[in-house]
LOKOLKOL-789037 format. One record per atom (N, C-alpha, C): residue in one letter; x, y, z. Coordinates in steps of 0.05 Angstrom, whole numbers, plus 5000, padded with zeros to 4 digits. Example, Ala and Ser with C-alpha at 12.3 -4.5 7.8 and 13.67 -1.06 7.14 Angstrom:
<pts>
A526448865156/A524649105156/A526449345156/S525749555142/S527349795143/S525850015157/
</pts>
This chain:
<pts>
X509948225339/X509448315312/X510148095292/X512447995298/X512547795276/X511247575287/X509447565304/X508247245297/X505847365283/X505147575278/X502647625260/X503447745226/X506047665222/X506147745198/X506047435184/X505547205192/X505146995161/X502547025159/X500047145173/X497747265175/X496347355149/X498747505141/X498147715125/X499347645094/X500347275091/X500747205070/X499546975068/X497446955091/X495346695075/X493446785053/X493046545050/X491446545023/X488646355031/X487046655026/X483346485027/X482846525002/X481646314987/X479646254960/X477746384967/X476246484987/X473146484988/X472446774973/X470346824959/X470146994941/X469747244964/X468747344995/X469047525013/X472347615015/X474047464999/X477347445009/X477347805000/X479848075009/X480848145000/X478448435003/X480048644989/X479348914992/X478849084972/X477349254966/X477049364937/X479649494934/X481449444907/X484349534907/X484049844898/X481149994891/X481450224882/X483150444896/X482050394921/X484150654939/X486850614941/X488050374935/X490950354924/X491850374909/X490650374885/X491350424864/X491950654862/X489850884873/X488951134873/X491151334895/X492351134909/X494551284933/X496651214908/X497951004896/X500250974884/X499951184861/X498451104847/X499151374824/X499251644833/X497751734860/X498051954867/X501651954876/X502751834884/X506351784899/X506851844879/X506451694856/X507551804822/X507851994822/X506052154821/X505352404801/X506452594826/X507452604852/X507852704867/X510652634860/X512152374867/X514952414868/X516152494838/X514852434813/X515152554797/X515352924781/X513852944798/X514053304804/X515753354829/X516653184846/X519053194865/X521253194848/X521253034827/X523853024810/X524053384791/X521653364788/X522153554769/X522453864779/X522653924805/X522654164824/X524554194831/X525753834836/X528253844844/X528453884887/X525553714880/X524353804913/X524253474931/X526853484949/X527653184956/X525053204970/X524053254993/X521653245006/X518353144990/X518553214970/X517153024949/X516852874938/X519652864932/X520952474930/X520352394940/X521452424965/X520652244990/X517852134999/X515952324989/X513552395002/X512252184981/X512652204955/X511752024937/X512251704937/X515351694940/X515851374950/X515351344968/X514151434991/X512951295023/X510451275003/X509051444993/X505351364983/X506151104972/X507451084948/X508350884934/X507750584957/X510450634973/X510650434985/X508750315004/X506950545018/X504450495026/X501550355022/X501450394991/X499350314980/X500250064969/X503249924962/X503249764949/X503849464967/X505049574990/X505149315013/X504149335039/X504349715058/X503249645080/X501349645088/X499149765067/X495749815076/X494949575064/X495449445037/X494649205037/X494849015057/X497348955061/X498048735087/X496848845101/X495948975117/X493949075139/X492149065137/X490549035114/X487349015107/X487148725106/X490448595094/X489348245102/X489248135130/X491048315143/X490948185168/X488248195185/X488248465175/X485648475191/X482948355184/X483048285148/X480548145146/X481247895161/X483747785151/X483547455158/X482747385182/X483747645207/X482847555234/X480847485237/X477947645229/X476247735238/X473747385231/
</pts>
């Protein structure tokens, strides 16, 4: 595993580089508006549920979409 994670922090110029960021964008504000109504219910399980989206859309599906472009 870690020999394929500096993988996933190279850097291609080529204008094919990279992934349309909409569906990340679109998972993070959803974590928002989820762990934010987790706050406001007072519902830890939605917290939670919101910061994993959060955290999902903002480092692990990206880094996975680079790795996998860069391989290919």
């Amino acid at each position: 595993m870690w020999g394929l994670l500096p993988l996933g922090f190279s850097y291609d110029p080529s204008p094919p580089f990279g992934t349309d960021p909409r569906p990340f964008v679109a998972m993070m504000l959803a974590g928002f508006v989820i762990g934010v109504f987790g706050h406001i219910t007072r519902v830890k399980t939605l917290v939670a549920l919101g910061i994993g989206l959060i955290f999902l859309a903002t480092f692990v599906f990206p880094l996975v979409a680079n790795i996998l472009k860069s391989g290919s």
